[in-house]
C-alpha positions as CSV (number, residue, x, y, z in Angstrom):
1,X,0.0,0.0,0.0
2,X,3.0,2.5,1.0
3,X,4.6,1.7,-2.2
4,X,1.8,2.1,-4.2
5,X,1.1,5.6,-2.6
6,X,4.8,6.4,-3.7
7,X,4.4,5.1,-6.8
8,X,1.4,7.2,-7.6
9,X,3.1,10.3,-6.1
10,X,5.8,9.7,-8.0
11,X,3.8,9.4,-11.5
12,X,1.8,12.6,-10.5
13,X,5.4,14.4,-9.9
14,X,6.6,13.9,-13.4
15,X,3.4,14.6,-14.8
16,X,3.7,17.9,-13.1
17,X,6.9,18.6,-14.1
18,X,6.7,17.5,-17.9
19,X,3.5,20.1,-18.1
20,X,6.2,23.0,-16.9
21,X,8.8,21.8,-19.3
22,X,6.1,21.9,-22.6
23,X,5.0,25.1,-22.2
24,X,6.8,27.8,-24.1
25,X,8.7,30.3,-22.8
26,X,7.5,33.9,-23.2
27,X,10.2,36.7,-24.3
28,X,8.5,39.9,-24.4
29,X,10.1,43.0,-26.2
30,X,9.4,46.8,-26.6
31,X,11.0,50.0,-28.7
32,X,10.0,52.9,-29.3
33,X,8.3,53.9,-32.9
34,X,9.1,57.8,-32.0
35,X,12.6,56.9,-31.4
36,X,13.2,55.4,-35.0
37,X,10.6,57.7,-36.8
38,X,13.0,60.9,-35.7
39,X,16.2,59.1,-36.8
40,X,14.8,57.7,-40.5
41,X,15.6,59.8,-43.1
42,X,11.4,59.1,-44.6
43,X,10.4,60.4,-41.2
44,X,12.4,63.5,-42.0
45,X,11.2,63.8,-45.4
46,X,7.2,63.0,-44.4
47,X,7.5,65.8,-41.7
48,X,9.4,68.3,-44.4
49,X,6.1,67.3,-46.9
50,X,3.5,67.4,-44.1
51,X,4.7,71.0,-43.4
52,X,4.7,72.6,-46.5
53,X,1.2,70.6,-47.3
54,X,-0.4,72.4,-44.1
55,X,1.6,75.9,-45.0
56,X,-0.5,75.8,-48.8
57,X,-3.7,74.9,-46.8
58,X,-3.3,77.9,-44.3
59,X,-2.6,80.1,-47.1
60,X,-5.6,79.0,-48.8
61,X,-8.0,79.7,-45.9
62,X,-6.2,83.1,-44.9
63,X,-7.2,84.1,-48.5
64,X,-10.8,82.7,-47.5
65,X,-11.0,84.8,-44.3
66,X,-9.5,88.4,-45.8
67,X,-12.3,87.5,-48.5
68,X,-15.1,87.2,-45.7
69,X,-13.4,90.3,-43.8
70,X,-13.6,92.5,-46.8
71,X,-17.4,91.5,-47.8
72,X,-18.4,92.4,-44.1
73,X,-16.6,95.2,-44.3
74,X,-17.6,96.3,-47.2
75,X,-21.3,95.8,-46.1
76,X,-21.2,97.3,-43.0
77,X,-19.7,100.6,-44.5
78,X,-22.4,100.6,-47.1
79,X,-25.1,98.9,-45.3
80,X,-27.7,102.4,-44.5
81,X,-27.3,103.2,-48.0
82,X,-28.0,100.0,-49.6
83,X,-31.9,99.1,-50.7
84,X,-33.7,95.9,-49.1
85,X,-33.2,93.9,-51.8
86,X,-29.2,94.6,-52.2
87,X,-29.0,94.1,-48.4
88,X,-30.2,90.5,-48.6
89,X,-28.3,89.7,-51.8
90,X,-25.1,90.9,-49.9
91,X,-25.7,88.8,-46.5
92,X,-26.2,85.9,-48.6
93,X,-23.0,86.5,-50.2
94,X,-21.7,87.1,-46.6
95,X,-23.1,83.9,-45.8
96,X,-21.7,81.3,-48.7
97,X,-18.6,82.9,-48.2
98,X,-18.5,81.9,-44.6
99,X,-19.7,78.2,-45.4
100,X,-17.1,78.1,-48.0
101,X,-14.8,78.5,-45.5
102,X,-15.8,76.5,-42.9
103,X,-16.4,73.5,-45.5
104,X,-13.2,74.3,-46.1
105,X,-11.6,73.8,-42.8
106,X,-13.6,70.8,-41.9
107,X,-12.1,69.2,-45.5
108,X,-8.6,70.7,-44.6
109,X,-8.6,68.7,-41.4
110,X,-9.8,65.7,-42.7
111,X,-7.1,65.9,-46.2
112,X,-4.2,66.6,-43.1
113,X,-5.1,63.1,-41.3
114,X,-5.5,61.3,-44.5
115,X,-2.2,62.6,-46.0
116,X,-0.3,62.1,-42.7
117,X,-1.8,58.3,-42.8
118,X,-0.2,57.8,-46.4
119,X,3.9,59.6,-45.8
120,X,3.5,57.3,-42.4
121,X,2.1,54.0,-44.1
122,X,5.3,53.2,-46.1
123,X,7.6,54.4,-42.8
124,X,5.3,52.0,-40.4
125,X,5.5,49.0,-42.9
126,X,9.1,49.3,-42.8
127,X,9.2,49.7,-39.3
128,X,7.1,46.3,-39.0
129,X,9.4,44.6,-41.7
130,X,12.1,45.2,-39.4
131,X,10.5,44.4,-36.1
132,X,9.4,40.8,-37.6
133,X,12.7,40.0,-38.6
134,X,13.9,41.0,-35.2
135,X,11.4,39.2,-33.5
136,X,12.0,36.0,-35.2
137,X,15.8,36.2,-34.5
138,X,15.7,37.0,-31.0
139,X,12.8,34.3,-30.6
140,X,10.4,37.1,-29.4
141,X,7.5,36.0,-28.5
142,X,5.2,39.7,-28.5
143,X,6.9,43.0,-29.6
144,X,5.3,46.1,-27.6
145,X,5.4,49.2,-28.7
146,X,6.7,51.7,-25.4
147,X,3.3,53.2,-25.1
148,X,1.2,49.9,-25.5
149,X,0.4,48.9,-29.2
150,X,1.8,45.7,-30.0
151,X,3.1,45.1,-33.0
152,X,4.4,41.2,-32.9
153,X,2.9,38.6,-32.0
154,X,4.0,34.7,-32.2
155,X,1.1,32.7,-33.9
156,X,-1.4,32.5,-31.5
157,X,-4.9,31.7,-31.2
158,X,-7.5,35.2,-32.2
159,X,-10.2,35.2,-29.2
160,X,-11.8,37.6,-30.7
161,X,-15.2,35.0,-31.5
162,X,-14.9,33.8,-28.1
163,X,-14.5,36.8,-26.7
164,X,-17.6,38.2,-28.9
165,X,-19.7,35.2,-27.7
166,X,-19.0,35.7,-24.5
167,X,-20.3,39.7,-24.4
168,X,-23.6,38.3,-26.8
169,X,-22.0,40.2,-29.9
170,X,-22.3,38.9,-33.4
171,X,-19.0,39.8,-35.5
């Protein structure tokens, strides 16, 4: 009986012990995409294009507003010797010059995100190129970016459905 009881601790022991010696070992690394972005010559060259794209955009909507300052101005100097009808035909010019130019802020925005998004696209590809090739060779099992986003991962197993299932969403 006591050498069955050893026995079966003894079974359970190496059971144990061969779970701890198949699971993989983790290596977790982490850089910092600012850090490389300042020190590639494309991020240079993306901020020097970014700049002047913005500087042609501000120029545009300075002309915009000097056009909407001199039309109020213009109308407020006049305005008591203007007739009914001229006053209304002059605030409505007031007016679509002033939509003008906050359609064209709203589209200057939204150009500035989207051209940003294509000078980074081919600096973050390369950037991800790179941090593959370094994952594989150092055996890196996730690659972190400093402020969180992970850019690496060993094949693994996507949750997401599970995950999705588990809330009551449909994907």
């Amino acid at each position: 009986m006591k050498r069955t009881i050893q026995l079966l601790i003894l079974v359970v022991a190496i059971s144990l012990s061969g779970n701890s010696f198949a699971q993989k070992s983790i290596k977790i690394g982490h850089f910092s995409s600012t850090d490389l972005i300042k020190k590639m010559p494309e991020g240079d060259s993306a901020q020097v294009q970014m700049q002047k794209y913005m500087e042609e955009l501000q120029s545009e909507a300075e002309s915009m507003q000097k056009e909407y300052q001199r039309l109020v101005t213009e109308y407020q100097a006049k305005e008591a010797q203007l007739s009914a009808l001229l006053k209304e035909s002059k605030q409505k010019e007031i007016q679509s010059v002033n939509q003008r130019f906050q359609e064209f802020q709203q589209s200057a925005e939204a150009d500035i995100q989207k051209k940003q998004g294509e000078l980074m696209l081919a600096i973050t590809e390369k950037i991800k190129a790179a941090v593959s090739e370094i994952a594989k060779e150092g055996k890196y099992t996730y690659i972190l970016e400093s402020t969180g986003i992970l850019w690496y991962a060993d094949e693994s197993e996507d949750v997401t459905p599970l995950i999705a299932k588990k809330l009551s969403l449909k994907l």
